[in-house]
C-alpha positions in Angstrom: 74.7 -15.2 -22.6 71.2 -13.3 -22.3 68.7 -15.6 -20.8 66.4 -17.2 -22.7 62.5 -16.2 -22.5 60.5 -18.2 -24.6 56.4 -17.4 -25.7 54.5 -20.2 -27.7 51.0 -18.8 -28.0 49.2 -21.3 -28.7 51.4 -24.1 -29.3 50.7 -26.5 -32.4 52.1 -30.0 -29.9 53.6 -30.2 -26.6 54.7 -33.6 -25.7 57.2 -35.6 -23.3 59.2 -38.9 -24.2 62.6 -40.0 -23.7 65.7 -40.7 -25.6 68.2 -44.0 -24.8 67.5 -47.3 -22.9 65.7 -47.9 -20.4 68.0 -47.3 -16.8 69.5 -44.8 -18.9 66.3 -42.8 -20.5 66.7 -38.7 -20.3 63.3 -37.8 -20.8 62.5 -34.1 -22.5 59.3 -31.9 -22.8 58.7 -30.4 -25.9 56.8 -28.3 -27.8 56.2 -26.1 -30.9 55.1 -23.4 -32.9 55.1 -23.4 -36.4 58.3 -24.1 -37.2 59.9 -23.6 -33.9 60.5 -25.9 -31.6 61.9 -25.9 -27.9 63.1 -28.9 -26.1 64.0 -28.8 -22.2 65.1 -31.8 -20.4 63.5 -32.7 -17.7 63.6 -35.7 -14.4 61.1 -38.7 -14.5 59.6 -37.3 -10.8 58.8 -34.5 -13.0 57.2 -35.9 -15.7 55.6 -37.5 -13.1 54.3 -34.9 -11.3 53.2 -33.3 -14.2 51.0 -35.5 -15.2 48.9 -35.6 -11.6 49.1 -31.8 -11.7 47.7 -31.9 -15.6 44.9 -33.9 -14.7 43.7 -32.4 -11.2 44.0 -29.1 -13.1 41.9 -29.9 -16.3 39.4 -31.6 -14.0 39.0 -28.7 -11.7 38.2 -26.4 -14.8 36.0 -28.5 -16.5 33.8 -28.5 -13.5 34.0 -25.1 -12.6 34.7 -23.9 -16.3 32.6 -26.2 -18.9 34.6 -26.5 -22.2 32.3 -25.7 -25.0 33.9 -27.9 -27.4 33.2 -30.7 -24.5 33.1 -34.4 -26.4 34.6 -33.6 -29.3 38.3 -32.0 -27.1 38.4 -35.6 -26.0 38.2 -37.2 -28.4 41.1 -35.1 -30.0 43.0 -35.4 -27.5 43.0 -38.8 -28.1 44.3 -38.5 -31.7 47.1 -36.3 -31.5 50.5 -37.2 -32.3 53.1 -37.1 -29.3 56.1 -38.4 -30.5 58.9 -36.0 -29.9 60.0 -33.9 -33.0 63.4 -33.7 -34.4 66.2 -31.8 -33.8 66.0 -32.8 -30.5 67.8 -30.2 -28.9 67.4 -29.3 -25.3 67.5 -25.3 -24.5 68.1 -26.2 -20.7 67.2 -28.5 -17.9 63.9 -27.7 -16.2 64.2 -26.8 -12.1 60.9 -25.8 -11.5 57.3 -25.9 -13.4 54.5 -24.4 -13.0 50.3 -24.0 -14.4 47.9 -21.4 -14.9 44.6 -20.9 -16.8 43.7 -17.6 -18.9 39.7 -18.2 -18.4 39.1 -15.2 -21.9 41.0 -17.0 -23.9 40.7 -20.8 -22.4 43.9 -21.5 -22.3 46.0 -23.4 -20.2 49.8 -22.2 -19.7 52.9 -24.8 -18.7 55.8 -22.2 -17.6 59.1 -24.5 -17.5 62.2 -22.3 -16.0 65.7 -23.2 -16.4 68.0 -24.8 -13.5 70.6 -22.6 -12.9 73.9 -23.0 -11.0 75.1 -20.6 -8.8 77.3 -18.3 -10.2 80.3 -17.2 -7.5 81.1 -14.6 -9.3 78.1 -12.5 -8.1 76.8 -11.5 -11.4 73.3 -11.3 -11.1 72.8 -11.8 -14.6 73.9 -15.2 -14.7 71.7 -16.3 -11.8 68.2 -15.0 -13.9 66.9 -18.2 -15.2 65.7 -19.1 -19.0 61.8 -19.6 -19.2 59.7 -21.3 -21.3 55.7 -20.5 -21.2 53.6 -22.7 -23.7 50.1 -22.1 -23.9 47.7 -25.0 -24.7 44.3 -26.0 -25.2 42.5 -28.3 -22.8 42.8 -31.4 -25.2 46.8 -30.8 -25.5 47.2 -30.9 -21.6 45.2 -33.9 -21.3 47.0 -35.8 -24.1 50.3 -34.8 -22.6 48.6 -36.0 -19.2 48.9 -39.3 -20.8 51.7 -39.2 -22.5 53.9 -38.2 -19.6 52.2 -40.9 -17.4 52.7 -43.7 -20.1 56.6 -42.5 -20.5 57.1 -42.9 -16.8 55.6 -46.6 -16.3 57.1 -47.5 -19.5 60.6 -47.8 -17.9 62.5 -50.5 -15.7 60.2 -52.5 -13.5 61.9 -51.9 -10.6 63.4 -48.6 -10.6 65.4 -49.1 -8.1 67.7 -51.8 -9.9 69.1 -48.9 -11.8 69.9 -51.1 -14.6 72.2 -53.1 -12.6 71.9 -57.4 -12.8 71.0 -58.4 -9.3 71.7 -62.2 -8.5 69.5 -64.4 -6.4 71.1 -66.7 -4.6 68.9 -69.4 -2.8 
């Protein structure tokens, strides 16, 4: 299978949420252009870590990079919609993320690249990884700042029940 190398320039949403209960939640990052759109599953740490990376990013460029649009890019990204699209239907699972920021064009870029298993065999080909690059503006990251921070505390309160019953006894 060739890998997959994926270019949404600009995207029209990115968003993360999760599908199933909670102890069981798979949560997925997704975005889309037009009508295209790319789903990768990813791990709550990740979402997690996403989210702090997101903000210290956007904050950093704002203060060395004013946005022009300034007040009204809040505010926007205080409107937008991020509920996960259907199909949902993930491409691959995300090992490794990364950010970046195209200053001529002020854009921020997501690059999500694909988990791959090692391949015995020794076929080089099936050890290249899928990627995914999504281009957004500064209101979509900080929106999906939000929305991956609000997906990660809305789960168990103690995540280390796992979903199992624990017992008291006194």
């Amino acid at each position: 299978m060739p890998n997959i190398e994926i270019e949404l320039n600009p995207v029209d949403f990115i968003t993360v949420g999760t599908i199933g209960p909670k102890g069981q939640r798979v949560f997925h990052l997704q975005a889309g252009q037009g009508n295209r759109i790319v789903s990768m599953i990813i791990e709550k740490e990740q979402a997690w870590a996403l989210s702090e990376a997101i903000r210290e990013l956007v904050d950093d460029l704002d203060s060395r990079f004013p946005n022009p649009e300034g007040q009204a890019d809040e505010e926007e990204s205080a409107t937008m919609d991020m509920d996960l699209r259907e199909p949902i239907e993930p491409i691959f699972r995300v090992a490794q993320m990364g950010l970046g920021y195209d200053e001529e064009h002020n854009r921020v870029v997501l690059v999500a690249q694909e988990l791959v298993p090692v391949d015995e065999s020794g076929d080089p080909e099936l050890n290249e990884p899928g990627i995914v690059r999504m281009w957004c503006s500064r209101a979509q990251m900080r929106a999906l700042s939000r929305q991956a921070q609000e997906t990660v505390q809305a789960g168990r309160p103690d995540p280390k029940l796992n979903g199992r019953l624990v017992y008291y006894w006194t």
